[in-house]
Each structure stands twice: as C-alpha cells, then as structure tokens.
N, C-alpha and C positions, 0 to 999 in steps of 0.2 A: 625261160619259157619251156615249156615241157612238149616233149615229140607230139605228145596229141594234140596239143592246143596249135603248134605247128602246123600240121596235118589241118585240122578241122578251119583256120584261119585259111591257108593257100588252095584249100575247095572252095569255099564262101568267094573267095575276090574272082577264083574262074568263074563260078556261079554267077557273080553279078557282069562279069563284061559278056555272059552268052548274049550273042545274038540269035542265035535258033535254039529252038525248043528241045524239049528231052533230056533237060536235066534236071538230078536230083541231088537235095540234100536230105539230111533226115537227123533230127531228135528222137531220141525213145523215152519212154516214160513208160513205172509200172510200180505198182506197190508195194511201199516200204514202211515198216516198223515207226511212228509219229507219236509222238505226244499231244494231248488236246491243248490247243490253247485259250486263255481265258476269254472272257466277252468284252470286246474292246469296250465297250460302254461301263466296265466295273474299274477301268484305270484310268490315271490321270497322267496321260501323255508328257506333259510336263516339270511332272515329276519323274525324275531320273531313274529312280528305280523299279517304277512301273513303267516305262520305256524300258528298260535294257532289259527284262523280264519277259517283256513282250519279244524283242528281238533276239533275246536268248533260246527260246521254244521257237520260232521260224530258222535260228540257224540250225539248231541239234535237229530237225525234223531236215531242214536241207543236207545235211553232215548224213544222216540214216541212210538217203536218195544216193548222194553220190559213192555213201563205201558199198551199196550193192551193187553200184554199176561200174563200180571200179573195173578198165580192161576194154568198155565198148567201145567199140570202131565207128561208134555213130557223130555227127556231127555237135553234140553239146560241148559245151565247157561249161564247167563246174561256176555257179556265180551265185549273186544273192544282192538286192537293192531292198533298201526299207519299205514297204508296203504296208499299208494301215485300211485297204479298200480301195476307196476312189479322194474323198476328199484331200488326200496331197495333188491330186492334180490340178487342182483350180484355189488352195487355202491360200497359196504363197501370195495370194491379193492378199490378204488380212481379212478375208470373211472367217465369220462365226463358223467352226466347225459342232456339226451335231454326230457325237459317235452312238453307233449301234453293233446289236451283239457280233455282228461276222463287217461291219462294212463301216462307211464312214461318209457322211455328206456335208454340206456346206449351205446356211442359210443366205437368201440373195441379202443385200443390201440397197439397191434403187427401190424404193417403191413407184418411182416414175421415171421411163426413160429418160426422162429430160433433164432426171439428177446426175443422168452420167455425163462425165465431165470429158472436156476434147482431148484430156492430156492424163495419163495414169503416171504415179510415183512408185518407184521400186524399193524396196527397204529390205535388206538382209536381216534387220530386226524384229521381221512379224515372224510371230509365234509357230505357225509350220515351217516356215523358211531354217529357223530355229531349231526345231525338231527334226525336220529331216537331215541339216547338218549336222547335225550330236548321235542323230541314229547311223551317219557312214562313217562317222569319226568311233564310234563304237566297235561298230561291224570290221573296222579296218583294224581296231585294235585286238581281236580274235582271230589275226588272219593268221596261218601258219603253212602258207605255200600250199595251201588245196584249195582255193578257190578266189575268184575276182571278185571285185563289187561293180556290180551293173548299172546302167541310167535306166533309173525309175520310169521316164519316160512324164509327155503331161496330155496335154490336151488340144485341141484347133480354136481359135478365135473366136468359133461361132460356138462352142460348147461354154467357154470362158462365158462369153456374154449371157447367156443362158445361165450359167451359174450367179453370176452378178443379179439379175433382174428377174430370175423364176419363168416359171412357166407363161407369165404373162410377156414375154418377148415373145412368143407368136403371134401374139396380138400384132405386137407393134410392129412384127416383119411387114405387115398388111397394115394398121393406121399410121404408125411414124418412121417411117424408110430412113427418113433421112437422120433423125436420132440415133437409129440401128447404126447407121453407117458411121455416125462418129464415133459411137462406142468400138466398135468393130475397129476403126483404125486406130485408135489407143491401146489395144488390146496388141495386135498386131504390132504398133512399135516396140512394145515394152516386153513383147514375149523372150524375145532373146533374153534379156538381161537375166532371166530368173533361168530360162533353160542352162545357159552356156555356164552359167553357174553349178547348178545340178551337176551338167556333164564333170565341171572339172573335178567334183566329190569320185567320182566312180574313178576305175583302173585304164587304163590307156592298154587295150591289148593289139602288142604291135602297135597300126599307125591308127587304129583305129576302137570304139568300144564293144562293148555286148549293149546289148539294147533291152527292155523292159524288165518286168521281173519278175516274171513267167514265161514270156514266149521263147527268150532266152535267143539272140541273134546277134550274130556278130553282125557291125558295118564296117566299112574303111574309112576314113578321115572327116570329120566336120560332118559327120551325119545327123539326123534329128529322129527320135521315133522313142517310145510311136508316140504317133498320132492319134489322136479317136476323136469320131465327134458325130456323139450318138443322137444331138440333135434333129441333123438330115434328114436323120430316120421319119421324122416327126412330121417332116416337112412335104411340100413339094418339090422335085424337082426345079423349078422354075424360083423357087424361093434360094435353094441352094446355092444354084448358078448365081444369083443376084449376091447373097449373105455366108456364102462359105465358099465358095473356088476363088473368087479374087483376092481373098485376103490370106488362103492357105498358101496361093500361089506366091505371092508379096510373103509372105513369111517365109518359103522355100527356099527363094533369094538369097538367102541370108549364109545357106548350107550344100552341100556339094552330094547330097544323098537323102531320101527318106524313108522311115520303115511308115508303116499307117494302120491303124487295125479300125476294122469293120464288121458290122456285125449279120449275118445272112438271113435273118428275119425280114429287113426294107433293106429291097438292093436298087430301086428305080433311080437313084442318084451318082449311084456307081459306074455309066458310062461317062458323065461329065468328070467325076471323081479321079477314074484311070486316068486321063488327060493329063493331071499336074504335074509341072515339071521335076525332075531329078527324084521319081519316084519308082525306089528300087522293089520293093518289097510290099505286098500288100496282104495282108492278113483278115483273111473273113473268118469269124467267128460261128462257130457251129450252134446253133440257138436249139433251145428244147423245144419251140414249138413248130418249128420248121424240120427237124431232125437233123442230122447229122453233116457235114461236107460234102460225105461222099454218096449220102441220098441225092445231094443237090448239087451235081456238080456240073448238069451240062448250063442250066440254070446259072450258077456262078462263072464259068466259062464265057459265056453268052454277054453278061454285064461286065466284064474286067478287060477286054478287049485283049492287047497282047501281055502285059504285067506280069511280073513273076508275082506266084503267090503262095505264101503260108496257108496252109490246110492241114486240118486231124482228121484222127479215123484211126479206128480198131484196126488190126495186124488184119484182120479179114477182108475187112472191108477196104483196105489200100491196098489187096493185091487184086482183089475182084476189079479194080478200078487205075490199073498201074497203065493199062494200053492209053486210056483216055487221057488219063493223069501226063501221060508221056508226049500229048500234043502242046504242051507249056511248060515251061523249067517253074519246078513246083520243089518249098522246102515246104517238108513232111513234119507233124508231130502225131508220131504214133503211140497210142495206150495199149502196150503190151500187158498179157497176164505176169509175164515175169521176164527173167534176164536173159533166159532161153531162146525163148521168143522172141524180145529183141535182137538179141544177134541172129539169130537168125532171117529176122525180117532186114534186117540192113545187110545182110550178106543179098538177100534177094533184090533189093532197091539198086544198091552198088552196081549188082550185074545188070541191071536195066536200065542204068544210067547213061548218058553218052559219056566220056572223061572229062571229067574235073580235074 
C-alpha cells in the first residue's frame, strides 16, 4: 500500500471514532481531459465486447482524473467499481433491465402485491449478477498498482420493493400493509447474499473497502453503503417509520458500519433516518432544485441530528461555510476549478480541522 493510501485510510478510522465535532475530511475533484462515452442504450451489455468498451472509456477517463491529481494531500484514493446508472442496484433480482442513453432502470415484475412471494431466491446466474461480476473481473485485470476496485454499493429494502412492484407500492403502503410487509421482509433476508458478494469482487483496502463509485470513501471492516432509498422521499414520514427504518435497521444488523446517501430535495424523514444504528456516514445529495449543500446547510444540520456527513460545494462556497461546517465532523467533496485550487483548499480544510 502506498504512503498515501496509508495516510488517507489512518485519517478516515480517526474521523469515524470522533466523538466531537470539527472534524475534516476532504476529496477534491476538478476537470480533466475525458472521452465521450457512447449511449448505454446503443450496446448490448452482454456482449463482451460492448461491455469492456464501455468499461474501457470509464477507466481512461478515471486514469485522465487521477494523473492530474497525482501528489494531492487530500483524502481520495484512486478507485473505480462498474457503474451502468442505477439499475445494477436493484437487477441482481432478475428484473428486466430497460437501458437508456446516460442511465439504466429496471421494469417491476408484481403486477399485484399479492404476487410477492414470503421468501426470495438468490442466483449468482441472473444476468446483472453476471455482468457485474465480468465487469470487476475486467476492471481487475487492467489494474497496474494505480488504483482499487470499489463496492458499487446497492440499495434499502424499501427502494428494492419499489423496484419489484412500480410506483403502484404506494398505493399498497396505504391498501395492503401487510403484503408490503412480507415483501419487505424477503427483501431484507436475502439482501446480504447479493451485497456481501459484490463486496468480495472489490479490493480489501486494509481491513476494510472504499465504498460507492463516485463518492469514493473509505470504511473499516464489514461495512455496507451506500445505501439510498429515494423512495422516502415520496413518502410520508410516518409511512417510512412503518416501511423503511425497521427493515434498514434489521438489515444493519448484519454489519458493523454504514455509509447511506440521501438526497436534499425531501429531508422530512431524515430525523427518524439519522437514528439507525451503526451509521457512520451519511451523504445528502445536493439536488438542482433545492441548490446546492452549502445553500442548505442549517436546513440539512437541523434534520441529521449528530451524524457525520458527506457534503459538496464549490472551493468558495466551503470556505464561506467552514465555521458552520466545523460544528459536525463533516467529509467534504469539493469541485475545484483545477489542481491549484485544490491544494490549496485542502491545505485550508487541514488547518481547520481539529487532528485526525
């Protein structure tokens, strides 16, 4: 393992035992030389060669990333997990994936809750399960000591079900609770099996991985993340409590850390949310119609209770916001204009950090 990756892993493990506040970590990010990639919708995933073509323009465009930033003192390490949009988070059921030009979704399968069954089957043989294993067995065979492979990361119980039975499970949150709830707990026994698989594809750094594949974080041992489950959002509160904390929490169980991402357009569920147990890290999402983190951050503050959290924001706008920022151990993703910048602003974050 390389001094940096030393370095950035032995801040992360201070980072999560803080118990007060005023600590920093920080990613930078800033643009680099990419190539376009084509419209997922124009290739056929399972064909080999439109897979590794796809994951050959995501690595030379992550390879571009990391030789500009080669030298910064900020908290990244270099990684990369298959990524095709959204629907690998929820295919490894065997649902129908529908690709489109930038993203990827998954058609349900119940057309009535009452087709969901008490007990889910696991299969390393369905066709994303497939794909995504061939895509780090790929990925792994390009490696040349510059970078890990990450865990993809999947989804919460209550997004899963939601992908199973469409939009029409909010109905049934309200006519059939109790269908919801057997679905829900099938979901929830069988989520391991697919995750702790995923995780063993990715690199063990140290005792523990990097987590998603973008937000790019390290965890320590038996962690899960992220999480998302943009469902909630949709919901009430009161439906959450009932159809997503019990079953995320019962799924936590299972793990000794979680990362979780959220999104800051619907945060009305995020004070029950903060509650769950062995949750390290919690990631709001900066949405374009709400603006930015650090517009919103007494707002986001205010709903997260004590939680460490992931937050972006322009170099400007995290120092305009560093005092605030300093009443929570908060890791940073900052969009710098260039590599200048970046070091620069992590030189400023460092000195305002308590010790890591």
């Amino acid at each position: 393992m390389n001094p940096h990756t030393e370095s950035a892993v032995a801040r992360a493990r201070a980072f999560y035992r803080a118990t007060e506040p005023g600590h920093f970590l920080i990613n930078t990010y800033f643009p680099a030389e990419t190539r376009p990639a084509p419209p997922l919708d124009s290739l056929d995933l399972l064909d080999p060669s439109d897979l590794h073509r796809w994951l050959g323009i995501q690595l030379a465009n992550k390879r571009a990333f990391w030789e500009a930033r080669a030298g910064l003192d900020d908290d990244y390490i270099p990684c990369i997990a298959p990524s095709f949009g959204y629907a690998e988070h929820t295919a490894w059921l065997g649902t129908e994936v529908l690709l489109q030009p930038t993203t990827s979704l998954t058609r349900p399968i119940y057309g009535d809750i009452s087709e969901a069954p008490d007990r889910l089957t696991f299969s390393e043989d369905a066709p994303w399960v497939r794909i995504m294993r061939d895509s780090y067995a790929w990925l792994r065979g390009q490696q040349r000591g510059d970078f890990v492979l990450s865990v993809r990361g999947s989804t919460s119980p209550m997004e899963l079900a939601n992908a199973l039975r469409g939009d029409d499970i909010f109905m049934d949150f309200l006519d059939e609770p109790e269908h919801c709830h057997r679905l829900l707990n099938a979901l929830t026994e069988i989520y391991p099996s697919y995750f702790n698989l995923l995780r063993s594809w990715a690199d063990p750094v140290e005792d523990g991985h990097i987590l998603s594949n973008y937000l790019d974080v390290w965890m320590g041992p038996n962690a899960i993340g992220h999480l998302s489950n943009d469902t909630a959002m949709l919901c009430s509160g009161a439906v959450y409590e009932e159809f997503g904390f019990p079953y995320e929490s019962r799924l936590l169980a299972h793990y000794d850390s979680a990362f979780y991402h959220v999104h800051s357009e619907k945060m009305h569920y995020l004070p029950m949310l903060s509650r769950l147990p062995k949750l390290r890290l919690l990631q709001v999402q900066d949405d374009p119609r709400v603006g930015g983190n650090m517009r919103n951050l007494e707002a986001i503050l205010a709903a997260t209770g004590d939680r460490a959290l992931l937050l972006a924001g322009k170099t400007g706008e995290i120092l305009e916001r560093l005092d605030l920022l300093a009443t929570r151990n908060v890791y940073l993703r900052a969009y710098c204009a260039d590599r200048k910048e970046a070091a620069e602003l992590v030189a400023r974050v460092r000195a305002q950090s308590k010790p890591l």
